[in-house]
Jmol script that loads the backbone (N, CA, C; Angstrom):
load data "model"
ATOM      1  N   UNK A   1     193.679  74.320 240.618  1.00  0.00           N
ATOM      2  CA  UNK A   1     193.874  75.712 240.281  1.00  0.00           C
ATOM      3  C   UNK A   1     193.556  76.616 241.469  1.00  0.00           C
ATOM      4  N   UNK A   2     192.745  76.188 242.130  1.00  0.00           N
ATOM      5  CA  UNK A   2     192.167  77.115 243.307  1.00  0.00           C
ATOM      6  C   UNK A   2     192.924  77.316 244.272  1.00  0.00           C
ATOM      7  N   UNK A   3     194.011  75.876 244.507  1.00  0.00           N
ATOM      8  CA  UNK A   3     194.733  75.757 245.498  1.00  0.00           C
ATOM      9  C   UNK A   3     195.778  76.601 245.548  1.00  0.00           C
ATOM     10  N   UNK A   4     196.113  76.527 243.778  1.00  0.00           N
ATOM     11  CA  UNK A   4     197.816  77.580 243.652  1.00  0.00           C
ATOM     12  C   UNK A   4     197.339  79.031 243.416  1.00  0.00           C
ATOM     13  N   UNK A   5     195.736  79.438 244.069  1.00  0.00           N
ATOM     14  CA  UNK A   5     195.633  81.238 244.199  1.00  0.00           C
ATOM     15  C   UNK A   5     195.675  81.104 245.668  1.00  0.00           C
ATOM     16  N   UNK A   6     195.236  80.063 246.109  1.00  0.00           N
ATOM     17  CA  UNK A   6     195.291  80.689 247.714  1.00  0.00           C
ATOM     18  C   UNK A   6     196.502  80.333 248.191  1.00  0.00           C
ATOM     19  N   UNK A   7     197.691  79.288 247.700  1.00  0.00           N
ATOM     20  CA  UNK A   7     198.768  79.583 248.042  1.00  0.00           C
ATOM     21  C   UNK A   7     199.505  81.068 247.992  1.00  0.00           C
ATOM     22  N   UNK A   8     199.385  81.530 246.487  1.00  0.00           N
ATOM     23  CA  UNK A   8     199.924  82.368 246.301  1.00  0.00           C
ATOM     24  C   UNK A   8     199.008  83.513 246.571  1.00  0.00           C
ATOM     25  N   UNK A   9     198.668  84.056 247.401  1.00  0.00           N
ATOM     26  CA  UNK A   9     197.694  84.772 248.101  1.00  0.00           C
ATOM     27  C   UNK A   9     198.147  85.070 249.355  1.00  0.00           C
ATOM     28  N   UNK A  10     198.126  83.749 250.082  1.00  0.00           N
ATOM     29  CA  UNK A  10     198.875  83.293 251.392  1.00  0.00           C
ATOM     30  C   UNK A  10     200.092  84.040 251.359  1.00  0.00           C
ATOM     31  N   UNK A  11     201.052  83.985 250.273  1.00  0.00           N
ATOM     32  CA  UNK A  11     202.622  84.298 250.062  1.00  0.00           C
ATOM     33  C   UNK A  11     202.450  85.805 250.090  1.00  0.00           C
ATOM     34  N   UNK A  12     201.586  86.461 248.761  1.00  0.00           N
ATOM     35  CA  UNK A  12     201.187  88.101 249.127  1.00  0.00           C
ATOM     36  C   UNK A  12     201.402  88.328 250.599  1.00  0.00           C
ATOM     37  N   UNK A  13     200.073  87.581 251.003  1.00  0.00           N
ATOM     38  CA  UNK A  13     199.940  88.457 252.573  1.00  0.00           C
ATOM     39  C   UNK A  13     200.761  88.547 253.118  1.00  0.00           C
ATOM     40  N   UNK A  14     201.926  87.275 253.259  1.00  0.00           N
ATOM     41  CA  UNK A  14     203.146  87.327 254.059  1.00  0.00           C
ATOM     42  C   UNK A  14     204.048  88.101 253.744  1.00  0.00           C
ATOM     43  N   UNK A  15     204.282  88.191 252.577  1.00  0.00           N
ATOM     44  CA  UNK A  15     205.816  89.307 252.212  1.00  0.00           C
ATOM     45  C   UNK A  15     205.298  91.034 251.656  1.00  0.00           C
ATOM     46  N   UNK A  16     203.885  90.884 251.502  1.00  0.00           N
ATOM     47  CA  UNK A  16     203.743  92.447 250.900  1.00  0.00           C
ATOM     48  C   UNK A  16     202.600  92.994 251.569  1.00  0.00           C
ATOM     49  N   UNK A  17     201.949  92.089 252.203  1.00  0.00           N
ATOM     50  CA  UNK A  17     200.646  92.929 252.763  1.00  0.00           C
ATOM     51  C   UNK A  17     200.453  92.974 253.948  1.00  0.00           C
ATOM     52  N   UNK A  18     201.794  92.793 255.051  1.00  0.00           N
ATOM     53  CA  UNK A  18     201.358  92.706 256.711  1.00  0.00           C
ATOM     54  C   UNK A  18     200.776  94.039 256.744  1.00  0.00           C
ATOM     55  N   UNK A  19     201.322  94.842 256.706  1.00  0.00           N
ATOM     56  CA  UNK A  19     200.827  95.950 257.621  1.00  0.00           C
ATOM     57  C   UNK A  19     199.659  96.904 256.642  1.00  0.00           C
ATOM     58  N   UNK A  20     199.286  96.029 255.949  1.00  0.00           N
ATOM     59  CA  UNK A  20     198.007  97.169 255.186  1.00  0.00           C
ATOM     60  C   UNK A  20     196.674  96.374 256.142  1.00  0.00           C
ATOM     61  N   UNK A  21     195.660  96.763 255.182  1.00  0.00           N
ATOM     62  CA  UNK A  21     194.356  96.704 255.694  1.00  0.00           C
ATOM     63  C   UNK A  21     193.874  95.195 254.711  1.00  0.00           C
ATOM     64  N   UNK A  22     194.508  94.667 253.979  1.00  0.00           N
ATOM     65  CA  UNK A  22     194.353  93.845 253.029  1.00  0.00           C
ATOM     66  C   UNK A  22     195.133  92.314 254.188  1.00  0.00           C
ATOM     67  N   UNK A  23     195.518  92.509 254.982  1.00  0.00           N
ATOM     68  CA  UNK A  23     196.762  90.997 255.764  1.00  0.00           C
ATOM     69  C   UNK A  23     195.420  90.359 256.163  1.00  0.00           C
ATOM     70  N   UNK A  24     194.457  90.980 256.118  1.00  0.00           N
ATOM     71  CA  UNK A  24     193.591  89.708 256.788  1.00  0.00           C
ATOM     72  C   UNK A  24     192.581  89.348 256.175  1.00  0.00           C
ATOM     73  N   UNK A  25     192.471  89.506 254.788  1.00  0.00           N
ATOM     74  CA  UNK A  25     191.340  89.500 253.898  1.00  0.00           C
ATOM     75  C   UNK A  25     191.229  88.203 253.399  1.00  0.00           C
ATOM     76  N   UNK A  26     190.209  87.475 253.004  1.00  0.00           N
ATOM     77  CA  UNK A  26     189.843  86.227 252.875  1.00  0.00           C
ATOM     78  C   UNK A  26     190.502  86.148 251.120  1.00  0.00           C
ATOM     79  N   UNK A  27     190.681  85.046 250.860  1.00  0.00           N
ATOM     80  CA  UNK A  27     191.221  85.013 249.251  1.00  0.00           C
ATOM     81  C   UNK A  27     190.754  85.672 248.658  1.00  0.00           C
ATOM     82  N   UNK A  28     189.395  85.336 248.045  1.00  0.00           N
ATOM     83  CA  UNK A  28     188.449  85.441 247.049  1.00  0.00           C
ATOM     84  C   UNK A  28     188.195  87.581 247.040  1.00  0.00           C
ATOM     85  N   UNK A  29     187.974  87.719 248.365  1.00  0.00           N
ATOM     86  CA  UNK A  29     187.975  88.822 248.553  1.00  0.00           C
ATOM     87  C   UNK A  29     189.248  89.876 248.097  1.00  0.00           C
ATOM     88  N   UNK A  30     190.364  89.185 248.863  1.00  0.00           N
ATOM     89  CA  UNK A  30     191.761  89.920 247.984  1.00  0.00           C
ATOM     90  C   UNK A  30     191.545  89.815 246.556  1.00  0.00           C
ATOM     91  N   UNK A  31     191.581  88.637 245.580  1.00  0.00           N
ATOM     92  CA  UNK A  31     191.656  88.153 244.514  1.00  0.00           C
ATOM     93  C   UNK A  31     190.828  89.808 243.806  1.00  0.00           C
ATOM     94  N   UNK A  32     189.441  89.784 244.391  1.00  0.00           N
ATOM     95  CA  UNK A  32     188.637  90.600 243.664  1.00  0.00           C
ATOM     96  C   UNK A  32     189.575  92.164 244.047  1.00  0.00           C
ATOM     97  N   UNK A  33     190.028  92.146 245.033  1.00  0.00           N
ATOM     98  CA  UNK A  33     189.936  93.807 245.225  1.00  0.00           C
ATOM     99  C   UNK A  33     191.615  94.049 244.826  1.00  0.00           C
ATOM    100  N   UNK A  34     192.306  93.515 244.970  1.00  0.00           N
ATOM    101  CA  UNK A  34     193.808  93.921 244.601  1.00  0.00           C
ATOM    102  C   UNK A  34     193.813  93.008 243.115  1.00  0.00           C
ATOM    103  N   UNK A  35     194.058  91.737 242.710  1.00  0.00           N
ATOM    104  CA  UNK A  35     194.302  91.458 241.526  1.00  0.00           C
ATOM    105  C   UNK A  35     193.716  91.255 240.061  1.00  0.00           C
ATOM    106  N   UNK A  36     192.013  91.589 240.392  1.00  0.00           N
ATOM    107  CA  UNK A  36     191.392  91.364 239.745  1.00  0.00           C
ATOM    108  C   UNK A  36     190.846  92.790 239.132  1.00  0.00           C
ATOM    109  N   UNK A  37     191.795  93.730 238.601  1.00  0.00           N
ATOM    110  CA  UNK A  37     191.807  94.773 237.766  1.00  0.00           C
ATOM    111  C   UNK A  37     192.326  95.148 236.634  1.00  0.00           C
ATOM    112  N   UNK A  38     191.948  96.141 235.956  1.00  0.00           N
ATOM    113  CA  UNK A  38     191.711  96.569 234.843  1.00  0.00           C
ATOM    114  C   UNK A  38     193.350  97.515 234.231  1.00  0.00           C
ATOM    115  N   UNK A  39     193.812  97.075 233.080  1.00  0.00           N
ATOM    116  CA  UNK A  39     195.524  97.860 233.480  1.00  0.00           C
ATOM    117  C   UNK A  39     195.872  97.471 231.454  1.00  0.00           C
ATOM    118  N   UNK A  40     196.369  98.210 231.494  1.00  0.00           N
ATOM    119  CA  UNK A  40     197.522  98.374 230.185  1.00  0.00           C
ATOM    120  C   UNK A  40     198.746  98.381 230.650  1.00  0.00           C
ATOM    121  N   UNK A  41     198.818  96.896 229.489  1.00  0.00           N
ATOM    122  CA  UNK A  41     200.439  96.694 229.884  1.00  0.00           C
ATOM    123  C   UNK A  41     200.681  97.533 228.406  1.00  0.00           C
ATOM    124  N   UNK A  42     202.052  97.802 228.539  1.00  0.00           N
ATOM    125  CA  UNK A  42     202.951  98.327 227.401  1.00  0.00           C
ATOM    126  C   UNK A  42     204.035  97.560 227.428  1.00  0.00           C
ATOM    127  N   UNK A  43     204.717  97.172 226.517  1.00  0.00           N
ATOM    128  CA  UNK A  43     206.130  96.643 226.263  1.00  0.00           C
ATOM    129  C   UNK A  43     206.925  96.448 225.379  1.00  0.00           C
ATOM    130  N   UNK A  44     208.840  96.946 225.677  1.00  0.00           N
ATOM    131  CA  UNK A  44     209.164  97.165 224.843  1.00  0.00           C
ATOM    132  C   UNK A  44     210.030  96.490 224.928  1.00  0.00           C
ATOM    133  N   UNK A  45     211.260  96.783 224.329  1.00  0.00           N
ATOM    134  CA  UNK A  45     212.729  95.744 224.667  1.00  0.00           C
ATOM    135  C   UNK A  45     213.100  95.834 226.029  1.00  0.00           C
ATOM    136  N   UNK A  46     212.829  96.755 226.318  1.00  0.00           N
ATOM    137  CA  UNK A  46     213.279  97.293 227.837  1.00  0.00           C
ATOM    138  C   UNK A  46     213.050  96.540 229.143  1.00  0.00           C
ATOM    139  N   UNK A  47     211.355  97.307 228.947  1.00  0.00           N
ATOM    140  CA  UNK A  47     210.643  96.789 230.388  1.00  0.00           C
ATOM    141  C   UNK A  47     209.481  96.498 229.485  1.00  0.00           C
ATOM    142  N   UNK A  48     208.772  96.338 230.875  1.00  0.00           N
ATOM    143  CA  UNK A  48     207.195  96.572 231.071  1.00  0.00           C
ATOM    144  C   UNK A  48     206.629  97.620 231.841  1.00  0.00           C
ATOM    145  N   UNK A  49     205.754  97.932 231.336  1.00  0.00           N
ATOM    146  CA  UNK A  49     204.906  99.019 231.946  1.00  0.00           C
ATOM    147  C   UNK A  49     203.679  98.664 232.119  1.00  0.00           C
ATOM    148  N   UNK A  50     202.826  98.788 233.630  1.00  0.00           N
ATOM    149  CA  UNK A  50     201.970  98.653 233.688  1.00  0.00           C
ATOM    150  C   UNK A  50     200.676 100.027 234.616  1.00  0.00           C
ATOM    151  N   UNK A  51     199.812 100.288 233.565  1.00  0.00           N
ATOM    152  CA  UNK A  51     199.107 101.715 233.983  1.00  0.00           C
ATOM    153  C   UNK A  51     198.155 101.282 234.612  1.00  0.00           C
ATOM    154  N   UNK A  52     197.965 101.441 235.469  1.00  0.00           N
ATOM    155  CA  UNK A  52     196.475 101.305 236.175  1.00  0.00           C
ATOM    156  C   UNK A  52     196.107 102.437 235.850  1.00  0.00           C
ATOM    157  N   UNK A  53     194.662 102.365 236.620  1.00  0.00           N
ATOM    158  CA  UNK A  53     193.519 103.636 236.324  1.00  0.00           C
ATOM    159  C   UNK A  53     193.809 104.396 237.190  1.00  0.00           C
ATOM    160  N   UNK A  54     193.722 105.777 237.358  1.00  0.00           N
ATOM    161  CA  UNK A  54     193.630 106.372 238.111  1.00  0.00           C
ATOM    162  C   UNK A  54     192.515 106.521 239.141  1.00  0.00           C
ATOM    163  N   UNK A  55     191.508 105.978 238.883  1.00  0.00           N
ATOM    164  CA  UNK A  55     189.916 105.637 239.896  1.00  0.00           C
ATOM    165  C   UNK A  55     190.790 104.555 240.731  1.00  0.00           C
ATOM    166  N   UNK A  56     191.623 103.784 240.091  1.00  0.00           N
ATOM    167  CA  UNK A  56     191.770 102.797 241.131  1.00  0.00           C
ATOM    168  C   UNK A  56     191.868 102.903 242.841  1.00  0.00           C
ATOM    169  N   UNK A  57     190.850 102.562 243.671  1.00  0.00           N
ATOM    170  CA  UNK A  57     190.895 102.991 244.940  1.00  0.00           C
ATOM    171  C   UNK A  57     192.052 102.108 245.705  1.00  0.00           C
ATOM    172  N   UNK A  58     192.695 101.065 245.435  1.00  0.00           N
ATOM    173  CA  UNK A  58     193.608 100.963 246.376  1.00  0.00           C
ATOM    174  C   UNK A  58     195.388 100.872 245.536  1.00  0.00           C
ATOM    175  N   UNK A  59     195.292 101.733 244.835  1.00  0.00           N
ATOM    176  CA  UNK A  59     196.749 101.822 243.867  1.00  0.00           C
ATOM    177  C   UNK A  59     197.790 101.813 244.549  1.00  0.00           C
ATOM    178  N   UNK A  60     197.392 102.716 245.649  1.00  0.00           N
ATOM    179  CA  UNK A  60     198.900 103.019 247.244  1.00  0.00           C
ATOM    180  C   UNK A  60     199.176 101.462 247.401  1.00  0.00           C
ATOM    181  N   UNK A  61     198.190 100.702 247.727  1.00  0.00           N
ATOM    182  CA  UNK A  61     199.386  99.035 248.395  1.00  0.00           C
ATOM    183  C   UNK A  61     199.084  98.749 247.587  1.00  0.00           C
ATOM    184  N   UNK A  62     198.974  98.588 246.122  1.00  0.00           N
ATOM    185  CA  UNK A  62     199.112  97.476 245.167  1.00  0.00           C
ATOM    186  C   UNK A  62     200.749  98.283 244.746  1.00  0.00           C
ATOM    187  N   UNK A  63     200.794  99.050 244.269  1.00  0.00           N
ATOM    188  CA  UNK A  63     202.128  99.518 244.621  1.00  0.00           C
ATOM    189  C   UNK A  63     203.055  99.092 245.438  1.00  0.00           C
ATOM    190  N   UNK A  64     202.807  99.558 246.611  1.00  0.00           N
ATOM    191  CA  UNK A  64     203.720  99.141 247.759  1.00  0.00           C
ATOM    192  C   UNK A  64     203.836  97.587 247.944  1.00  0.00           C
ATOM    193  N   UNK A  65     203.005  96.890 247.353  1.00  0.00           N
ATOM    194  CA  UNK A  65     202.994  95.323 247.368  1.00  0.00           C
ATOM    195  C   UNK A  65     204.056  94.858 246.094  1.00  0.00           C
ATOM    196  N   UNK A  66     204.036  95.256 245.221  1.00  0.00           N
ATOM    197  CA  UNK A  66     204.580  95.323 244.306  1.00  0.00           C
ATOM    198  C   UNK A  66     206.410  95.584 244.385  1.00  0.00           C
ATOM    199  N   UNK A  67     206.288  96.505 245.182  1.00  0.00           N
ATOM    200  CA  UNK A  67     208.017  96.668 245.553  1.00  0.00           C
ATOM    201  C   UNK A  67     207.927  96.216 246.787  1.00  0.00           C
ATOM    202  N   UNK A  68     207.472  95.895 247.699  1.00  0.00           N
ATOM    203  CA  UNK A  68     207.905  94.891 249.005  1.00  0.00           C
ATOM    204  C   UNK A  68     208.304  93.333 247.750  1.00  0.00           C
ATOM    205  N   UNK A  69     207.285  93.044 246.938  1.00  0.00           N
ATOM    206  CA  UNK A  69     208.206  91.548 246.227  1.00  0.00           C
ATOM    207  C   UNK A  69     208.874  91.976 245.536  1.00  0.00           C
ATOM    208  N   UNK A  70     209.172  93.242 244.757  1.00  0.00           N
ATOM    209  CA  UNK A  70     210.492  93.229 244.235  1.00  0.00           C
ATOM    210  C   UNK A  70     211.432  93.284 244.829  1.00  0.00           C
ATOM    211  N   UNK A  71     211.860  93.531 246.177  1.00  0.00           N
ATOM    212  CA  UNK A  71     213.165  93.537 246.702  1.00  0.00           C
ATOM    213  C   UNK A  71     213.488  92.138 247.457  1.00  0.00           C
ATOM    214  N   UNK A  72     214.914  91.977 247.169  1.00  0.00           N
ATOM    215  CA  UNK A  72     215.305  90.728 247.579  1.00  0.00           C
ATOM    216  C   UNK A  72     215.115  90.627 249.031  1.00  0.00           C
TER     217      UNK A  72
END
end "model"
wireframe off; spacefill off
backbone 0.3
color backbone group
């Protein structure tokens, strides 16, 4: 299990997080500070919606990480 977060961690950094302040952060450390938060999903037929908090201090690149992997 440990192996397929720091793969997919590894993959973050490469396609969504070069140029933040997060490209060189150790797993465990990313894990805690970008994925390991607090959020309401909503969902309908549609989509999904997902709210973060507004306290959230790094919302700008979890965002921007978020649409760097959504685009092909």
């Amino acid at each position: 299990m440990s192996l397929a977060y720091i793969l997919t961690e590894q993959r973050l950094r490469a396609l969504a997080l070069t140029s933040t302040e997060f490209a060189r952060l150790q797993a465990s450390t990313l894990r805690a500070k970008l994925l390991k938060i607090g959020a309401v999903i909503l969902r309908n037929t549609r989509r999904v919606r997902v709210m973060l908090s507004s306290a959230f201090p790094y919302q700008a690149i979890f965002i921007a990480a978020v649409h760097a992997l959504d685009s092909p």
